[in-house]
C-alpha positions in Angstrom: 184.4 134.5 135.8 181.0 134.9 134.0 182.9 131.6 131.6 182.6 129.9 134.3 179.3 130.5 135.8 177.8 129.4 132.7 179.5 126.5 132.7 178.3 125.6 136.2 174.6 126.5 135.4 175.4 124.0 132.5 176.1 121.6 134.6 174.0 122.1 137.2 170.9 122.1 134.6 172.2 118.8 132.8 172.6 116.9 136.4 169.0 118.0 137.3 167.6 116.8 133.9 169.1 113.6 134.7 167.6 113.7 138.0 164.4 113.8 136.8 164.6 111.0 134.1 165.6 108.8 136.5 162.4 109.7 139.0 160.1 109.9 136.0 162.1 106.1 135.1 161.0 105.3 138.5 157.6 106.2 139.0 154.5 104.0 138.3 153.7 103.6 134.3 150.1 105.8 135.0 152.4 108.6 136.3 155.1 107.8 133.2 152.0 108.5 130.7 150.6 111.4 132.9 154.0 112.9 131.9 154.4 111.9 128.4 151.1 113.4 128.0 151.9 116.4 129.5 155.3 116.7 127.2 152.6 116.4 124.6 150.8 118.7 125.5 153.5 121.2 125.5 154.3 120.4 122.3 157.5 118.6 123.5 157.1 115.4 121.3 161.2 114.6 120.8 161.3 114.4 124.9 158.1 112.1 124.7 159.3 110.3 122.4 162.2 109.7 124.3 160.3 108.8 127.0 157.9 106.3 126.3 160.6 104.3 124.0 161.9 104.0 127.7 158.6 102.4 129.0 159.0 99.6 126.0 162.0 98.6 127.3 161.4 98.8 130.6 158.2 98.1 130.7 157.1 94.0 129.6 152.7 94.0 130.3 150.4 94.1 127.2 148.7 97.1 127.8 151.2 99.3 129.1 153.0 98.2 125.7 150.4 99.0 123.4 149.9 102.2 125.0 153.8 103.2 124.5 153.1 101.8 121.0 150.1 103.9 120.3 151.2 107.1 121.7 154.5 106.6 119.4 152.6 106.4 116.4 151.2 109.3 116.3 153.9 110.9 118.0 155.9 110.1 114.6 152.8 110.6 112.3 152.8 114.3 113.7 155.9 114.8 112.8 155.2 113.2 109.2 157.7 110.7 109.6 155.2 107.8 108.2 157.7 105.0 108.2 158.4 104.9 112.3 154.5 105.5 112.8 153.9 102.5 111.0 156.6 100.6 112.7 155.2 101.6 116.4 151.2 101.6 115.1 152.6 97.7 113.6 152.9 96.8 117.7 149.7 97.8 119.0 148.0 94.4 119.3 144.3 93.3 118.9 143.7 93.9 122.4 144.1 97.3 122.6 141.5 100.0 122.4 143.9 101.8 119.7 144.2 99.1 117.8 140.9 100.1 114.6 143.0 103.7 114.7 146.6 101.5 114.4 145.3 99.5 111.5 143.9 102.3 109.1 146.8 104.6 110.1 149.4 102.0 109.6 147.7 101.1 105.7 147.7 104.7 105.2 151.2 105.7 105.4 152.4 102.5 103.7 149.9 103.3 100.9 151.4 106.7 101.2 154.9 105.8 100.8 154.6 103.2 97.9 150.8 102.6 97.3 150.4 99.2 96.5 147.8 96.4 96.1 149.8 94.1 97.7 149.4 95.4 100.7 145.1 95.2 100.7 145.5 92.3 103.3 147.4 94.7 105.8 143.0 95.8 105.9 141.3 93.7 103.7 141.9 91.0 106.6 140.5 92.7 109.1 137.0 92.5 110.9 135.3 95.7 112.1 131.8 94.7 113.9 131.4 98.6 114.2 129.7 99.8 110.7 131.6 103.2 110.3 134.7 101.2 110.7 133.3 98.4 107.9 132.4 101.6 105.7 136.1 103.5 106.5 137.8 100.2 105.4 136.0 99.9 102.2 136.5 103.4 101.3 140.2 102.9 102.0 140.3 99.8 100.0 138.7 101.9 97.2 141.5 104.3 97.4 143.9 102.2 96.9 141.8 100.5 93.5 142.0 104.0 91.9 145.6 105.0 93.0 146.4 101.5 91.0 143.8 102.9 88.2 142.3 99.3 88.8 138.8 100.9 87.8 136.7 98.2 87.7 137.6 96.7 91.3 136.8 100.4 92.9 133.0 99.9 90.8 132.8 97.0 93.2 133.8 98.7 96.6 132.1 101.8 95.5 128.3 99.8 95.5 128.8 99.3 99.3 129.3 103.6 99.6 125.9 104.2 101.7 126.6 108.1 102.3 125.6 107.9 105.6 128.5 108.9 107.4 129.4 112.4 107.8 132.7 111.9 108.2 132.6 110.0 105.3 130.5 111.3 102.4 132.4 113.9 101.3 135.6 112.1 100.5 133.6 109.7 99.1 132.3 112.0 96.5 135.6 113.1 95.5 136.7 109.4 95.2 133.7 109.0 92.8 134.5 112.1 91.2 138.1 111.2 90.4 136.4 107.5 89.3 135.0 109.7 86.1 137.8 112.0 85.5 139.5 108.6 84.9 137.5 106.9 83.2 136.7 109.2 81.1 140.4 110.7 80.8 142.1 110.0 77.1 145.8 109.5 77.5 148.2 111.1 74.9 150.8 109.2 73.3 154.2 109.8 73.0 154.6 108.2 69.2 151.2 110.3 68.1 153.6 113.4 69.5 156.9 112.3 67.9 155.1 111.6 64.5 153.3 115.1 64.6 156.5 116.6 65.2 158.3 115.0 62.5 155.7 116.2 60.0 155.1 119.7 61.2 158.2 121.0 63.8 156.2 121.5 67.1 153.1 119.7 65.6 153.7 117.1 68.9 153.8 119.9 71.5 150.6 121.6 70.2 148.9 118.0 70.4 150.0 117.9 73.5 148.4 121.3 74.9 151.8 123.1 74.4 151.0 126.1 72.2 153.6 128.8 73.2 156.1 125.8 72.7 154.7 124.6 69.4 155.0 127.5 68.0 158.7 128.4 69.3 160.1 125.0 68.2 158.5 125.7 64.6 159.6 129.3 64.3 163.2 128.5 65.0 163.3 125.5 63.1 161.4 127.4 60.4 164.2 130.2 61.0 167.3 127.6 61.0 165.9 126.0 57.8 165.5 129.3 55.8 169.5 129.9 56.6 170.7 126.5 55.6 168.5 127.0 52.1 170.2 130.2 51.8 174.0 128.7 53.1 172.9 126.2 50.2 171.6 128.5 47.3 174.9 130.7 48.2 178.0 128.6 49.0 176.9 125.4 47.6 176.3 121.8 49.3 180.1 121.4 50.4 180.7 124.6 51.3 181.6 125.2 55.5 178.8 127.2 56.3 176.2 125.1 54.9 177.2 122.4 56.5 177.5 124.1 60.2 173.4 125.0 59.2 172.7 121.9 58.3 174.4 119.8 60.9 172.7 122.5 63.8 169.3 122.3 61.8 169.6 118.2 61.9 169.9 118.1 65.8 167.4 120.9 66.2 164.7 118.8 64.3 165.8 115.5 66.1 165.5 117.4 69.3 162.2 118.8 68.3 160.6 115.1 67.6 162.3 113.4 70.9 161.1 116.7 72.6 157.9 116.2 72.1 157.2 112.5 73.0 159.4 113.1 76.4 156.8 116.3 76.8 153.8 114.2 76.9 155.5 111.8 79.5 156.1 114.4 81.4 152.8 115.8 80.8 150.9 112.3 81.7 153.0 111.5 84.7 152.2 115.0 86.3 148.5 114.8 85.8 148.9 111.1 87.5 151.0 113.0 90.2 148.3 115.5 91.2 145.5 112.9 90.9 147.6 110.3 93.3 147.6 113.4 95.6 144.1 114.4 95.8 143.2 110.6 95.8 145.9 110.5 99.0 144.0 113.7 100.8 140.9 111.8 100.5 142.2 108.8 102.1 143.6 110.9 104.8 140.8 113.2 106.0 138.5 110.8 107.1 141.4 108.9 109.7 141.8 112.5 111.0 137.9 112.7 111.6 137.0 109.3 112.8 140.5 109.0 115.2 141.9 112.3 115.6 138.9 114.0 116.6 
């Protein structure tokens, strides 16, 4: 009995759900974005999102368009899902009052996903008469110059920096900031590493700011050595055991050298990592400020 009173509250909820789709479907498009907003608003964004891809398709004017287009972008920028906010942010057209907020948003996460400098005319094209805007697409520009490590082009943007923007200034110290980090950052090299190591066992990972595992690689090289000498000195040059020693001492010092060139890479393409990232959060704080206020 209670089986089957659930099943009719299912059904009963389901058909009303339905019901009310097809009167939101219905009503005007002011009242179909009154109710998308209020889905917002209730942090219900998978039902707006649902709902407003049903006012681009049934919906063919301009404005009502770029207003489903809008909303959809951040809808799917909230949820960190930067390739559909592009996509939706891509529709908003020049007409639209959303449409300085489409364009940085929509560089951002493509920068975000695979920054580029191919992509510079997705902003680099664009005209701002309002000078915060002209300021934020310099700035954005510049970002992109030093996630490329293209140093001398983000001197050039960096002149036209006027600090006079709140919203602004701070990121734009940290840009400049990460600028002289850069350039005055001395990368390590892999060969300078591998030759260290092939001198002095765990010579390469010391060079490379790797003490604890400098000093392991030479202590149990150093250790492995001493037992092949005495394998050597004992049972002679063709003897099992000095040839098990040597063989495992062979690979361990090949290991050591490869080690330590493959530890710098890893080492330089972290530091790169972390600097993309805070280059990344710079980029991204102003948008939030200027759009999202």
């Amino acid at each position: 009995m209670k089986h089957c009173l659930r099943i009719a509250a299912l059904l009963y909820f389901v058909t009303f759900s339905f019901q009310g789709l097809a009167q939101w479907q219905s009503e005007e498009p002011a009242k179909q974005f009154a109710f998308a907003n209020y889905l917002i608003a209730q942090k219900q964004s998978t039902e707006a999102i649902y709902l407003l891809k049903s006012v681009l398709e049934q919906q063919s004017e301009l404005t009502i368009q770029d207003s489903a287009s809008w909303l959809l972008g951040r809808l799917y920028y909230d949820k960190q899902q930067l390739d559909l906010s592009s996509h939706y942010y891509q529709q908003v057209s020049i007409h639209s009052s959303g449409y300085s907020e489409a364009v940085f948003f929509h560089y951002f996460n493509t920068q975000f996903a695979r920054p580029d400098s191919a992509l510079y005319p997705l902003l680099e094209k664009q005209v701002f008469s309002n000078d915060l805007l002209q300021e934020l697409q310099q700035f954005e520009l510049s970002g992109t110059d030093l996630l490329q490590r293209n140093l001398s082009a983000f001197e050039k943007r960096a002149n036209s920096f006027t600090q006079n923007y709140y919203a602004l200034s701070p990121y734009q110290a940290d840009l400049n900031s990460i600028y002289l980090d850069l350039k005055t950052q001395k990368n390590k090299k892999p060969w300078v590493a591998g030759m260290l190591s092939a001198v002095v066992p765990g010579a390469g990972r010391v060079y490379n700011g790797r003490w604890g595992q400098g000093i392991m690689s030479l202590m149990i090289i150093g250790i492995m050595g001493a037992q092949t000498y005495e394998a050597y000195q004992k049972s002679g040059p063709e003897s099992v055991r000095f040839i098990a020693y040597g063989t495992l001492l062979s690979s361990l010092y090949v290991a050591n050298i490869a080690g330590s060139m493959v530890n710098v890479r890893i080492t330089r393409n972290e530091k790169n990592e972390a600097i993309d990232q805070k280059i990344l959060f710079s980029m991204h704080m102003p948008l939030r400020a200027i759009f999202r206020q």
